[in-house]
C-alpha positions as a Python dict, from the first residue, in 0.01 Angstrom:
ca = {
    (1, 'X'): (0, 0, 0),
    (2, 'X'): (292, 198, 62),
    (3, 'X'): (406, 554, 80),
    (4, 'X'): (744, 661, -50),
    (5, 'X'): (930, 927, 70),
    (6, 'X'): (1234, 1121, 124),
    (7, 'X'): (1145, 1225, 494),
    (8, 'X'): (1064, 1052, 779),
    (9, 'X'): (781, 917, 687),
    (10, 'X'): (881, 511, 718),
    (11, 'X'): (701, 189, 593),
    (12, 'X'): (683, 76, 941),
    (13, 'X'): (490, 436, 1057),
    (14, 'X'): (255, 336, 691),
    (15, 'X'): (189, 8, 789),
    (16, 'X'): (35, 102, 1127),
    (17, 'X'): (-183, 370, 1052),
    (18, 'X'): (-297, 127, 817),
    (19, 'X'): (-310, -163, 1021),
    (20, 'X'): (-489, 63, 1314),
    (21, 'X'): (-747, 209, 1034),
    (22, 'X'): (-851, -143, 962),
    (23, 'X'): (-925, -239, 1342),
    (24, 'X'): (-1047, 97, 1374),
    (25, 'X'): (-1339, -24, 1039),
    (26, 'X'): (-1404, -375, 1199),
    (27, 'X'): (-1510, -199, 1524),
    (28, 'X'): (-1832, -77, 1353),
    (29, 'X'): (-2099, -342, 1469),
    (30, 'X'): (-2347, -255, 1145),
    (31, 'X'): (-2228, -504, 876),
    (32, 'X'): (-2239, -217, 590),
    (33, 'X'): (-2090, 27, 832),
    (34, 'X'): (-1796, -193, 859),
    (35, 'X'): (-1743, -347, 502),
    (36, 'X'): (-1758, 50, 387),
    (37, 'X'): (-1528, 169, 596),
    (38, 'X'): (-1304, -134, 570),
    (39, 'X'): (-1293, -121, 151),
    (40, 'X'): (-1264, 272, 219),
    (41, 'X'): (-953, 235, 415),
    (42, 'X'): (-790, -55, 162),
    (43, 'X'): (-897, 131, -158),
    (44, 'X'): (-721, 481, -29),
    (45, 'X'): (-399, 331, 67),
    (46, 'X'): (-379, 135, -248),
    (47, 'X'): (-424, 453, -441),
    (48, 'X'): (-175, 627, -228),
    (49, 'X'): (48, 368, -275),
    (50, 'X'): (157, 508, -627),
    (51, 'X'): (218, 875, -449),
    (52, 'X'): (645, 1023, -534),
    (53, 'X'): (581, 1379, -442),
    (54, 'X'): (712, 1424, -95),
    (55, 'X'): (402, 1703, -30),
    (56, 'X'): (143, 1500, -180),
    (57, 'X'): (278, 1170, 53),
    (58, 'X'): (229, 1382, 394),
    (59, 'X'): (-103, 1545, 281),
    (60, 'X'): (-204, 1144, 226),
    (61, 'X'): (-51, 1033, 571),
    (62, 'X'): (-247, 1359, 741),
    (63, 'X'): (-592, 1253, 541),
    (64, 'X'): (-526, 916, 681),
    (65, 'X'): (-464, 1037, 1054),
    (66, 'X'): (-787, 1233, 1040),
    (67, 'X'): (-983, 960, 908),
    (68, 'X'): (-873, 713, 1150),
    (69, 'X'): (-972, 933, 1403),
    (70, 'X'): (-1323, 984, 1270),
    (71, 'X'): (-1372, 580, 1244),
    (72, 'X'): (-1244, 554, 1594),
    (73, 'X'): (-1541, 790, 1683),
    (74, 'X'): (-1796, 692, 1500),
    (75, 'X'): (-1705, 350, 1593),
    (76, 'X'): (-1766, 422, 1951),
    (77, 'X'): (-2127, 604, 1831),
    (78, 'X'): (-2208, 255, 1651),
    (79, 'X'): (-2193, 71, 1929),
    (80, 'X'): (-2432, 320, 2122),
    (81, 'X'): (-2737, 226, 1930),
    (82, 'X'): (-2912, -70, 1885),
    (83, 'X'): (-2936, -211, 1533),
    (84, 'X'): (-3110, -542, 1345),
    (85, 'X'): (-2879, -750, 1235),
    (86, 'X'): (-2926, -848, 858),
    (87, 'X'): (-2944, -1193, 716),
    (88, 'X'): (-2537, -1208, 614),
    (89, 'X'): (-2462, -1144, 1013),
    (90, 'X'): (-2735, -1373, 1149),
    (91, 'X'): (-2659, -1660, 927),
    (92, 'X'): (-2369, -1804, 972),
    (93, 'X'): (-2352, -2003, 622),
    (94, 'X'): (-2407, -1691, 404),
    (95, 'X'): (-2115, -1522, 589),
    (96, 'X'): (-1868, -1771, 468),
    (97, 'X'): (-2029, -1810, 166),
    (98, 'X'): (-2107, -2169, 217),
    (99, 'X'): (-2493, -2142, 155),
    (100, 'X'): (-2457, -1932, -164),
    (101, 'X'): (-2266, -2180, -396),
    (102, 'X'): (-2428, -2502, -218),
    (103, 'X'): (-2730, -2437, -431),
}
């Protein structure tokens, strides 16, 4: 979940883009809206995690940066509009999984 890098770029910078990307996903109020973004954020940090190349680490960081900023927007869009909720947000047993393996 890291970057690694010769510049500036520090774990503690890393960690809160990534940390502000996830609040920035769970601010979606449509449940596939958020579980997308959410597993979108997760899935490009763990494949940046692997990045040496000092260019390819700040091109990641940048991609990250604009992304976050698009979520923050089209979080704020989300909320505009009205939406049904679907059965894993109205029923509280199938969100924690309870209902699913009591059958």
């Amino acid at each position: 979940m890291y970057f690694i890098s010769e510049m500036s770029v520090g774990r503690v910078e890393v960690l809160r883009l990534y940390r502000s990307s996830l609040r920035a996903a769970q601010q979606f109020e449509t449940y596939n809206f958020r579980k997308y973004f959410y597993r979108r954020t997760r899935d490009q940090f763990r494949a940046a995690s692997g990045l040496t190349d000092t260019q390819a680490v700040v091109a990641a960081l940048a991609e990250a940066r604009g992304d976050l900023k698009v979520m923050q927007r089209q979080g704020i869009l989300n909320k505009m509009f009205a939406h049904n909720r679907t059965v894993i947000e109205s029923d509280p047993q199938y969100a924690s999984g309870a209902r699913r393996y009591a059958e």
